[in-house]
C-alpha positions, 0 to 999 in steps of 0.5 A: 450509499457511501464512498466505500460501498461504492469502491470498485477493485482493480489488481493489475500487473505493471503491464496491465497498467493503460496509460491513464491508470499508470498516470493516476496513480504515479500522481497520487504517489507523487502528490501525497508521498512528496508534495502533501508530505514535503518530503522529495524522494526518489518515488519511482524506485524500479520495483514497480515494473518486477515480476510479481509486483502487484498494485491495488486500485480503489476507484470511486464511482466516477471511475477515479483513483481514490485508494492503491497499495504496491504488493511485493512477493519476498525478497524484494523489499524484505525477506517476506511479502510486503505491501507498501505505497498505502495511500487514500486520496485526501477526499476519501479520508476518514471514510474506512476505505484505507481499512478496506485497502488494507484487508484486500492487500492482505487477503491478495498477499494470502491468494498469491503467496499463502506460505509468506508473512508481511512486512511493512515500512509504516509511518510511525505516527499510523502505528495503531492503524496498522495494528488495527489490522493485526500488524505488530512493531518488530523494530525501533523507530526509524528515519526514513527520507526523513520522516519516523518510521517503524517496522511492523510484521504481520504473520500469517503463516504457522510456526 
């Protein structure tokens, strides 16, 4: 059985957090976003902890983190939903869990919001992987904390 049949779901609030999740995963932010990518900046930015905040935790047989987003209701990062913070621990990689991370997040943005669109901040150079999901550019590259990014919107709602 693979890693990902094994992969376990948790969506909690930030209050629901123990202390040891809300450790494991601010180190995994912390040493992908800013140690694995060399790029120091401000991880923890408050939005965390708001009211409708919601964080995805994909944990391995052993009990370990191995995959998390952060959901955002609108209005707090964009004018939609959004799903941010995508991040599959190194020894996880290349086993289709970031696709299933992916479709849960969006499938908890469809329960908990079904009226919204996401909005996404991407990386640049994950601009297909996220198209895979049905994500479409809707801006021009841009730099963020110094790294290319580009803006990619998923839409869900009719028009």
């Amino acid at each position: 059985m693979s890693q990902l049949d094994t992969t376990q779901w948790k969506l909690l609030s930030f209050n629901e957090f123990s202390l040891d999740e809300l450790y494991e995963v601010l180190k995994l932010r912390v040493d992908v976003f800013v140690v694995e990518q060399n790029c120091p900046y401000p991880e923890l930015d408050n939005k965390d902890r708001l009211p409708g905040a919601k964080h995805l935790l994909g944990l391995n047989a052993q009990g370990e983190l191995i995959a998390y987003t952060r959901i955002l209701p609108a209005g707090v990062s964009y004018p939609e939903a959004s799903i941010g913070r995508v991040i599959i621990a190194e020894s996880a990689r290349g086993q289709g869990i970031a696709h299933a991370l992916m479709q849960r997040s969006i499938d908890v943005v469809k329960d908990l919001w079904p009226q919204e669109n996401i909005q996404i901040g991407a990386q640049q150079h994950l601009n297909h992987f996220y198209q895979q999901q049905g994500f479409i550019n809707n801006s021009e590259m841009y730099l963020e904390d110094g790294i290319p990014h580009i803006d990619m919107l998923l839409t869900l709602k009719p028009s």
